[in-house]
C-alpha positions in Angstrom: -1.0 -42.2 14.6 -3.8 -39.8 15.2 -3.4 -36.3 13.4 -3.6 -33.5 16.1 -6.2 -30.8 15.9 -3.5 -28.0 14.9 -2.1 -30.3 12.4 -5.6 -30.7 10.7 -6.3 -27.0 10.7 -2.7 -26.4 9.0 -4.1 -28.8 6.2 -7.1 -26.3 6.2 -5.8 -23.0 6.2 -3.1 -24.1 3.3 -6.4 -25.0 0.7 -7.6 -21.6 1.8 -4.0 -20.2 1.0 -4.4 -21.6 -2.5 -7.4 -20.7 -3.3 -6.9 -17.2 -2.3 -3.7 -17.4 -4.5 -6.0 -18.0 -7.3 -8.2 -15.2 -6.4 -5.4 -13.0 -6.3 -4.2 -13.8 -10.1 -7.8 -13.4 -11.1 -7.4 -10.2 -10.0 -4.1 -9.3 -11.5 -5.5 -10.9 -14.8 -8.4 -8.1 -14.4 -6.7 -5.6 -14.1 -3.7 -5.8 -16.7 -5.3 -8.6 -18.9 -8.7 -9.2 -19.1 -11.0 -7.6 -21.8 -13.7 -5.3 -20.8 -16.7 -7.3 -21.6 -15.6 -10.6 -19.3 -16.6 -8.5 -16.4 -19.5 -10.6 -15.8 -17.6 -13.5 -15.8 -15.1 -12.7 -13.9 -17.4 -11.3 -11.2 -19.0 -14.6 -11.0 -15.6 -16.7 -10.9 -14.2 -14.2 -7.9 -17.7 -14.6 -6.0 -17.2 -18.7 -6.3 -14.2 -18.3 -4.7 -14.3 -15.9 -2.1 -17.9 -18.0 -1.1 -15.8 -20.8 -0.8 -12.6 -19.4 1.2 -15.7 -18.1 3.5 -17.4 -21.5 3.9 -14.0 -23.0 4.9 -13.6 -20.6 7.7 -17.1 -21.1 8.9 -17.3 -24.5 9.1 -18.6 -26.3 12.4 -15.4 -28.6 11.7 -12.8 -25.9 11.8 -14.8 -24.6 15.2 -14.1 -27.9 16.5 -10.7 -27.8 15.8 -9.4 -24.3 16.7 -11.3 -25.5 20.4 -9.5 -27.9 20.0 -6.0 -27.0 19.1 -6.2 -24.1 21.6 -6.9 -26.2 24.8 -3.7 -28.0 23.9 -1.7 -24.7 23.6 0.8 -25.6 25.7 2.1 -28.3 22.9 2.7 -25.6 20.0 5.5 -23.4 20.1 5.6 -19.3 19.7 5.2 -19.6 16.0 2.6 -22.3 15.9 0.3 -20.3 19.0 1.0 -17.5 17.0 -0.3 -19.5 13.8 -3.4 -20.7 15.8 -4.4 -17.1 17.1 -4.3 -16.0 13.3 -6.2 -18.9 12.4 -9.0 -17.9 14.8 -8.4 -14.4 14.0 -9.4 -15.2 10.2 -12.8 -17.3 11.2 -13.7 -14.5 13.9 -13.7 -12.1 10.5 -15.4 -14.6 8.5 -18.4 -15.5 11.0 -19.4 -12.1 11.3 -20.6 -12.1 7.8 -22.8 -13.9 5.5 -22.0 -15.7 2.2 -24.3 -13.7 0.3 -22.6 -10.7 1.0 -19.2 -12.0 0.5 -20.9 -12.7 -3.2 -22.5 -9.7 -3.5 -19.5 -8.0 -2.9 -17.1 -9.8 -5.0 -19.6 -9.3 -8.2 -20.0 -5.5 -7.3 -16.3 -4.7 -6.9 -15.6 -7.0 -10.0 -18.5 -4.5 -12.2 -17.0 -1.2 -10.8 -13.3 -1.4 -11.5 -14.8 -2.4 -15.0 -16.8 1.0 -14.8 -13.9 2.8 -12.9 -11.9 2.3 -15.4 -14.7 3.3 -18.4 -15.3 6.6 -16.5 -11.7 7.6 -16.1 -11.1 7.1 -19.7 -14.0 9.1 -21.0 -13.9 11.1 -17.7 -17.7 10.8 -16.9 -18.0 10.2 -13.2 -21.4 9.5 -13.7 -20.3 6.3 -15.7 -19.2 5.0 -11.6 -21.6 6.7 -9.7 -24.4 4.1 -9.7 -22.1 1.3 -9.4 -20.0 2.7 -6.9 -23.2 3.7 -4.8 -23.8 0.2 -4.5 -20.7 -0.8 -3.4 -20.7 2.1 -0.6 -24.2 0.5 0.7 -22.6 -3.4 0.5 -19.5 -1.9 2.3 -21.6 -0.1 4.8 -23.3 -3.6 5.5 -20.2 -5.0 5.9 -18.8 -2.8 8.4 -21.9 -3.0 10.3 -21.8 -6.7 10.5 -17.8 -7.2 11.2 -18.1 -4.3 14.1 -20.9 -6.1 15.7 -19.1 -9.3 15.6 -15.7 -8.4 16.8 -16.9 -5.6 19.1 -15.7 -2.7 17.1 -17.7 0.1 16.0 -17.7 -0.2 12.2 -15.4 1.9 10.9 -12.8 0.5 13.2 -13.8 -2.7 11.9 -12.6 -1.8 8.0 -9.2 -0.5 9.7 -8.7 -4.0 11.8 -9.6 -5.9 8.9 -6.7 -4.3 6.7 -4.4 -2.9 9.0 -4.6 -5.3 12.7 -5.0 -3.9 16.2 -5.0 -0.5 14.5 -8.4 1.5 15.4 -9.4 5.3 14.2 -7.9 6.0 17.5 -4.2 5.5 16.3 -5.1 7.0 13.1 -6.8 10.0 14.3 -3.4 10.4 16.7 -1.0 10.4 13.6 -3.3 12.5 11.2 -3.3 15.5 14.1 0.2 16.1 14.8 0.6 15.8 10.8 -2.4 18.4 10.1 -1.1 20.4 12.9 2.3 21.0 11.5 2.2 20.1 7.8 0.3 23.5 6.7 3.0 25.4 8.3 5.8 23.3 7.2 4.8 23.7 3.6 4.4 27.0 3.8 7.8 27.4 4.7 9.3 25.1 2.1 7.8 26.9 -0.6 9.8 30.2 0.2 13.2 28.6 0.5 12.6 27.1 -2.7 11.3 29.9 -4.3 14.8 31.5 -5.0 16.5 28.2 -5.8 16.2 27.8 -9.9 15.3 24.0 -11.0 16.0 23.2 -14.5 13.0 21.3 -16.2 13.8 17.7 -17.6 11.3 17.1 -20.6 11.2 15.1 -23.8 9.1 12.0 -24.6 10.6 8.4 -22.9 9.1 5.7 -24.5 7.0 3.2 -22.2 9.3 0.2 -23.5 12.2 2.2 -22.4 11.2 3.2 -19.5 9.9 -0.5 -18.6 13.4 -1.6 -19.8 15.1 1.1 -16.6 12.6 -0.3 -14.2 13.5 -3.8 -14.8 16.9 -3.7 -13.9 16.4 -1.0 -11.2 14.0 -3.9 -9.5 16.6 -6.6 -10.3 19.7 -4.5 -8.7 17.3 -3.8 -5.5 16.6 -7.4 -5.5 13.4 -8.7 -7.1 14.1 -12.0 -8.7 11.5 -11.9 -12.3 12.0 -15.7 -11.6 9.2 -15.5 -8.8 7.1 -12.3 -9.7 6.8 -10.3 -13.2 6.5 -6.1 -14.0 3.3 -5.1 -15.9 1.1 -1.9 -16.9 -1.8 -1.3 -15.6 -3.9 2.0 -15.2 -3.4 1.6 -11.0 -0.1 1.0 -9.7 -0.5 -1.8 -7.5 1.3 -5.3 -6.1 -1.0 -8.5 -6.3 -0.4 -12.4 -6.3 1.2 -14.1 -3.3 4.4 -14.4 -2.0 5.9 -16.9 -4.3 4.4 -15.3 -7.2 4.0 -11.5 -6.9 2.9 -9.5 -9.6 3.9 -5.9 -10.1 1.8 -3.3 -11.7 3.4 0.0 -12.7 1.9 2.8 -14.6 4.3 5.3 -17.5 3.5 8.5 -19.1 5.7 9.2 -22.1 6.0 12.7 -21.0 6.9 11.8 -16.9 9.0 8.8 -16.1 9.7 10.2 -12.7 6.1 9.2 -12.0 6.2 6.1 -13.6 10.1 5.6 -11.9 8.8 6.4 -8.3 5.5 4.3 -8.7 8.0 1.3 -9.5 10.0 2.1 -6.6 7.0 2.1 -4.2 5.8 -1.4 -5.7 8.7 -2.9 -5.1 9.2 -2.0 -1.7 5.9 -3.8 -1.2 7.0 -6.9 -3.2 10.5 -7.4 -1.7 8.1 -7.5 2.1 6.2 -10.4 0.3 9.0 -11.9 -1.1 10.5 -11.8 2.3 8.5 -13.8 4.4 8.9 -16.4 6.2 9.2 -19.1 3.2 8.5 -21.6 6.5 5.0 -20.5 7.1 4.3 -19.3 3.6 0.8 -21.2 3.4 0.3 -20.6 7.4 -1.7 -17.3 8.3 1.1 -16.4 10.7 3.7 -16.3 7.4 1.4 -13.5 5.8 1.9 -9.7 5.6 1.0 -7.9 9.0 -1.8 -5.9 6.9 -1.6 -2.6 5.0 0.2 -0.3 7.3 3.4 -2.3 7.5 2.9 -3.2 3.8 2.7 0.3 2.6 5.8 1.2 5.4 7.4 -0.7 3.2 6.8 0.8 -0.2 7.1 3.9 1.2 10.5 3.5 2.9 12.1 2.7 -0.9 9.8 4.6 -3.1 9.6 8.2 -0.6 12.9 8.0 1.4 15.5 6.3 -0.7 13.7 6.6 -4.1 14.4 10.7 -3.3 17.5 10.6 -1.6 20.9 12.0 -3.3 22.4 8.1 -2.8 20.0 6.6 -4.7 20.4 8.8 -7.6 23.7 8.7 -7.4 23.1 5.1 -8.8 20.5 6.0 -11.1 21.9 8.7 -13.1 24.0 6.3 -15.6 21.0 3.8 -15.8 19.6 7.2 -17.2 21.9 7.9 -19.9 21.9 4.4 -20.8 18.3 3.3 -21.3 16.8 6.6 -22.2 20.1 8.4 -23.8 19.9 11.7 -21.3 22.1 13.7 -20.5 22.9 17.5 -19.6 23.0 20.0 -16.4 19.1 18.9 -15.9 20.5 15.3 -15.6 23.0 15.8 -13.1 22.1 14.6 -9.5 21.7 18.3 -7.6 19.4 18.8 -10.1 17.2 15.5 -10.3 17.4 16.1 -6.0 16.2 19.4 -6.6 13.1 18.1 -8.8 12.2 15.1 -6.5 12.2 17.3 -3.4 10.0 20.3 -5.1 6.9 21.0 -3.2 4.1 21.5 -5.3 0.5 21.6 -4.6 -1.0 18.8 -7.4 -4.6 17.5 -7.2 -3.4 14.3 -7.9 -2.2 11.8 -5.1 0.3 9.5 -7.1 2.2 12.4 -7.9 2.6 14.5 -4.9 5.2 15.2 -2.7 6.4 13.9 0.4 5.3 16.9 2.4 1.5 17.0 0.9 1.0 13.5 0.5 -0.7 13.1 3.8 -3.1 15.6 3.0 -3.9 14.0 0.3 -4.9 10.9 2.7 -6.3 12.9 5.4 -8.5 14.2 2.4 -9.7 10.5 1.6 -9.7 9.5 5.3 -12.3 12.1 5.8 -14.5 11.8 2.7 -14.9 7.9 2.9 -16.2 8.1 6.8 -19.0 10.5 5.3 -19.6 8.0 2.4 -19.9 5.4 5.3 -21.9 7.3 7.3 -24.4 8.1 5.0 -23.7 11.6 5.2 -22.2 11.9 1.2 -24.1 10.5 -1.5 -21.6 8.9 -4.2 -23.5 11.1 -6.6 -22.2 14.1 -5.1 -18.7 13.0 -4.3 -17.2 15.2 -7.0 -18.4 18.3 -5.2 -17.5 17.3 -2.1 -13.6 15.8 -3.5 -13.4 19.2 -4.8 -14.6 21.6 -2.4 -12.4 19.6 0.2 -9.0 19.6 -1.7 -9.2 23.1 -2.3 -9.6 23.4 1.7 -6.4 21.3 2.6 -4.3 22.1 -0.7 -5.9 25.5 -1.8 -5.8 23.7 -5.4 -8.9 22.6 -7.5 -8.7 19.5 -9.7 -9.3 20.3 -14.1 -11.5 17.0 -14.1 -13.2 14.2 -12.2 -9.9 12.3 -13.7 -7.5 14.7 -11.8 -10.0 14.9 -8.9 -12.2 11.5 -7.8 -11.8 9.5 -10.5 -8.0 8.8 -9.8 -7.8 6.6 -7.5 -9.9 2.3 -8.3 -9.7 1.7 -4.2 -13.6 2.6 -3.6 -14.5 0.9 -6.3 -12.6 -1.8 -5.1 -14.7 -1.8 -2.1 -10.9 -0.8 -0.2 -12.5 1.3 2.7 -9.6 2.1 5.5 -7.1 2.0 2.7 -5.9 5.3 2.8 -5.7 6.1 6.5 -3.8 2.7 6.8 -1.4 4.4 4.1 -0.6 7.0 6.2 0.0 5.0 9.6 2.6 2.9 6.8 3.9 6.9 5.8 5.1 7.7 9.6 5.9 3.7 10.1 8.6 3.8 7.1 10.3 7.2 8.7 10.7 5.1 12.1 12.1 2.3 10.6 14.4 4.0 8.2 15.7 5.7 11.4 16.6 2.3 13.1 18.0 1.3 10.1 20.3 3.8 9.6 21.7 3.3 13.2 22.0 -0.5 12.3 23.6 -0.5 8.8 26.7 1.2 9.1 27.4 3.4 5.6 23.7 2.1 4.2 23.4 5.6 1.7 27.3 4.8 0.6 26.1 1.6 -0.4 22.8 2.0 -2.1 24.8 5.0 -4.2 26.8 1.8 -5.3 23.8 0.1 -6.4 24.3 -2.3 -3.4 21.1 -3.2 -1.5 22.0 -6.6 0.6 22.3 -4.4 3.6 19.1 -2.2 3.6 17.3 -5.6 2.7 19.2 -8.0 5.1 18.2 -5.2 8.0 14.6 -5.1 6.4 14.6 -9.2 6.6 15.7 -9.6 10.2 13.7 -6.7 11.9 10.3 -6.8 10.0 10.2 -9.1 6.7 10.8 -12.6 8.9 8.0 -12.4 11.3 5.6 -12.6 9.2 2.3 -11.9 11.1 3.6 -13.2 14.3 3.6 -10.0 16.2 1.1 -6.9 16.2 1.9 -4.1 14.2 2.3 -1.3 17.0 4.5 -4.5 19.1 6.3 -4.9 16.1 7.5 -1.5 15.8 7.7 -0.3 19.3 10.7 -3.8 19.2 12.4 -2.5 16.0 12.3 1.4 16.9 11.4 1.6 21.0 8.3 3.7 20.5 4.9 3.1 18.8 3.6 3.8 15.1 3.6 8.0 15.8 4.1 11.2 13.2 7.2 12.5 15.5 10.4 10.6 13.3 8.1 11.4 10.2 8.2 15.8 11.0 12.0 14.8 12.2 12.4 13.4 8.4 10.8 16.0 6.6 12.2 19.1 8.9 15.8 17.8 7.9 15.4 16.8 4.6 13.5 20.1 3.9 14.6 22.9 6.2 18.5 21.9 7.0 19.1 19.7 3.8 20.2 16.6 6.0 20.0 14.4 2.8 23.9 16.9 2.1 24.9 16.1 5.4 24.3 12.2 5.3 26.1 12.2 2.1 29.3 13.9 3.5 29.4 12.1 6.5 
């Protein structure tokens, strides 16, 4: 019996799943294993492979067969036409851009996290600049190419690719009601917290310690180490693939709140991957609906339960136990009091939930003028500078503090950040919903019982995979679309009425 079309292309798209499985542990490896001199190397092994996952999209034969498959639509069922539209949506991407770009970029990116990494550690910008100029001009190429081809101007192009059916449009939306109150809102913050005294925690915490904490915090939440592993890296980040999913954490001896709320926000992403659907996991319609939802989901565990009162309820033995604290600074009002300070820091991994967007808007901005040709990578310490003082009224100590923290550019990650923030408002809608649907959720993660927030997580966002569009996706869980309205709700209650109190006595 004769294969059908859709068939074949499942066949396809599941060598393309595995080879970008490999590309995604080569990655990992780069980051967390790999010594600096294999740069080289590794740039040429990642261009092999992302040339080949390109010609496999590009191929007259998988042409024929999406034609094919999709004039016989009415044979597939919702998942499987969902599948198929995915499928097209991949080679549509693909098409639009040449192999020896796709190489080009994958040895670029490969040199400058090498040099990203140099010039943070001797904190020489100019140790990126060159490198990262280069990337900026391939990524600019790019962008050209994929908004001709899809009909997009450019910079909307970078946003579809990482975050789909978004455009600068939805962004832009978000980032003004946020700029338009969040100035205000901080302002007022920092006088009610002036008067309320917050005892300091310090000491030094040991990294295996602290790893040991985080390991059973991300077992309790429900990360089985049996499918995924916890490493250090300089970035926090999640790589691999949904059956294997790596997690990269970063701890200072002198800060595990850091280090403990980085964790949290990696996990959030790897429980999504881990979640699903195992049915379609080699299937482009069983992959991650793009950045935004991914980083709703980090968000939702690392920002809004890794800082509410119920989720330190459960953590403050763990405390005692793995790093042998304890005291007044250790109790919970205290640790609530610490994690809901609002302080103004030049650096993004450590900023609160109220100036964290500016932080983004700050990137958002700076990158389009990158893009544009408007900022020369040369001067982009000036400009990082000059800007954060504008939004935050705060200058950085050193390019480390100020452009140098952050290996997405050099990455060639353009739309990242913007897509962060649409995941930002995303998480506070969801955690909304969620609340409504799961009855006594903050009693029971208190308890160090997460099967609820998860199970909610799995049924409303987790299981479908890429099936549905991100703003269609949200507007069915919540009833409205991705918008910064439930996010100012969040951080008006939290902040000005203490609602996090009020939840707990309810």
């Amino acid at each position: 019996m004769a294969v059908s079309p859709y068939r074949q292309l499942e066949q396809e798209f599941r060598r393309l799943h595995a080879f970008r499985g490999a590309l995604a542990l080569l990655r990992w490896d780069a980051a967390v294993m790999m010594p600096r001199g294999c740069a080289d190397v590794r740039g040429e092994q990642l261009a092999a492979l992302e040339t080949e996952c390109h010609a496999l999209l590009i191929t007259p034969k998988v042409a024929r067969l999406l034609d094919r498959a999709q004039a016989n639509e009415q044979g597939l069922d919702d998942w499987q036409r969902a599948n198929l539209r995915e499928m097209r949506r991949q080679r549509d991407h693909a098409i639009a851009i040449p192999a020896t770009l796709v190489g080009r970029l994958a040895r670029t990116t490969a040199l400058a996290g090498v040099k990203w990494l140099e010039a943070r550690q001797q904190g020489r910008f100019e140790i990126l600049a060159p490198c990262l100029e280069e990337v900026v001009h391939l990524v600019r190429d790019k962008a050209a190419l994929l908004g001709q081809g899809l009909g997009l101007a450019p910079y909307d192009a970078l946003v579809d690719e990482l975050s789909p059916g978004m455009t600068t449009a939805d962004i832009d939306a978000v980032f003004k009601g946020l700029a338009r109150r969040l100035p205000g809102l901080i302002r007022e913050v920092l006088d009610l917290q002036a008067d309320r005294p917050v005892l300091p925690i310090g000491g030094v915490f040991p990294r295996a310690k602290q790893r040991q904490l985080a390991h059973e915090i991300m077992k309790t939440i429900g990360f089985p180490f049996e499918r995924g592993r916890l490493d250090e890296g300089e970035q926090p980040f999640t790589g691999g693939m949904p059956g294997d999913v790596r997690v990269v954490t970063r701890f200072d001896t002198a800060d595990f709140l850091t280090g403990l709320l980085g964790t949290l926000h990696e996990t959030g992403r790897a429980v999504y991957y881990l979640g699903l659907p195992q049915t379609w996991q080699e299937q482009p319609v069983g992959c991650d609906r793009g950045l935004a939802l991914q980083e709703s989901q980090s968000e939702l565990l690392g920002m809004i339960v890794g800082r509410s009162r119920a989720f330190l309820r459960y953590l403050q033995p763990l405390l005692e136990r793995h790093l042998g604290v304890r005291g007044a600074e250790w109790e919970v009002e205290n640790l609530y009091a610490l994690l809901t300070r609002v302080q103004r820091s030049p650096v993004r991994v450590r900023a609160d939930e109220l100036t964290s967007p500016l932080h983004m808007l700050l990137r958002y901005e700076l990158e389009q003028q990158l893009l544009a040709g408007e900022l020369a990578a040369r001067d982009l310490p000036d400009a990082w500078n000059a800007a954060l003082e504008a939004r935050l009224e705060i200058r950085p100590a050193n390019d480390v503090e100020g452009c140098l923290q952050d290996a997405h550019w050099a990455s060639g990650s353009f739309g990242c950040f913007p897509s962060c923030v649409l995941g930002t408002v995303i998480a506070a809608q969801l955690f909304e919903s969620l609340r409504a649907g799961v009855q006594g959720v903050h009693e029971q993660i208190a308890r160090g019982e997460f099967a609820g927030l998860n199970g909610w997580l799995r049924q409303h966002v987790h299981g479908f995979g890429a099936k549905a569009a991100i703003h269609e996706l949200i507007r069915q869980v919540t009833g409205k679309p991705p918008g910064a309205a439930a996010f100012l709700r969040y951080l008006e209650g939290k902040y000005l009425e203490d609602s996090d109190a009020a939840t707990e006595a309810a």
